[in-house]
N, C-alpha and C positions, 0 to 999 in steps of 0.2 A: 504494500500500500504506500503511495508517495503522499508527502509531506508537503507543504506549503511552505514560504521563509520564516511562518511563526510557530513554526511542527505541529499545525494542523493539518487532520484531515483534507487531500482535496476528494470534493464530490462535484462531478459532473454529470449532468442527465441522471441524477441522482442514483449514481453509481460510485463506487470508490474508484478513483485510479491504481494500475496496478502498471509496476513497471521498475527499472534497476533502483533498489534501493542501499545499495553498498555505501555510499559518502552520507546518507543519511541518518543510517547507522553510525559510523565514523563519528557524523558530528556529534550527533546522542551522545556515546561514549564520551567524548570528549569533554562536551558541555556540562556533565553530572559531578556531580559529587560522590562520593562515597557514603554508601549506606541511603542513597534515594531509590534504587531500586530492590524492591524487594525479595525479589528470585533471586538476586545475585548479589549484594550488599558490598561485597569489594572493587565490582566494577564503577569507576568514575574517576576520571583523570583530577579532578581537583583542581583545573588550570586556572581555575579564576584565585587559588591561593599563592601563585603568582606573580599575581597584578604587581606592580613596582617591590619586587622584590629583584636580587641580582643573581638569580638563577640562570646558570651558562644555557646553551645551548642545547650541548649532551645531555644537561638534568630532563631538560624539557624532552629532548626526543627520548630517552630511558625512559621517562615517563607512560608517554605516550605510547612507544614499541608496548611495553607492560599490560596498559589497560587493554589495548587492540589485543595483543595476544588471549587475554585471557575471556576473550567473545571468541577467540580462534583468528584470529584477523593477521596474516602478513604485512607486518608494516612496508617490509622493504618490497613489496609485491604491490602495493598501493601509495609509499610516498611522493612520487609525482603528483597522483591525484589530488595526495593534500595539501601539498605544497601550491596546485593550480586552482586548485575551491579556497586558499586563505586570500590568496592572491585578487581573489573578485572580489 
């Protein structure tokens, strides 16, 4: 099911859309916290803890490799993508 840019729902012809949702996923992860998801409580990169802190580069991508792995997700199989979705 695809997402809209405020992670709703899109319905069209009052139908859900259905279609590649892998960066969607991605951002999700990315965007959570830890312990907001209830099935999985460890998954959520925490990025926004962050924000003006002086966290190198590696911390960030360690990070991030961590939470995608632990959905099953190849970072190095997808970092282009994420690197051309921050970039929009």
């Amino acid at each position: 099911m695809l997402l809209d840019e405020n992670n709703d729902l899109i319905v069209k012809n009052k139908s859900l859309q259905i279609g590649e949702t892998l960066m969607q996923e991605v951002s999700i992860i990315l965007q959570m916290n830890q312990g907001e998801l209830k099935s999985d409580p460890l998954l959520g990169a925490n990025i926004v803890n962050l924000v003006k802190t002086n966290q190198s580069r590696f911390e960030l991508e360690k990070r991030v490799k961590t939470h995608l792995a632990i959905d099953n997700k190849d970072y190095n199989e997808i970092k282009d993508l994420i690197t051309t979705h921050v970039k929009k």
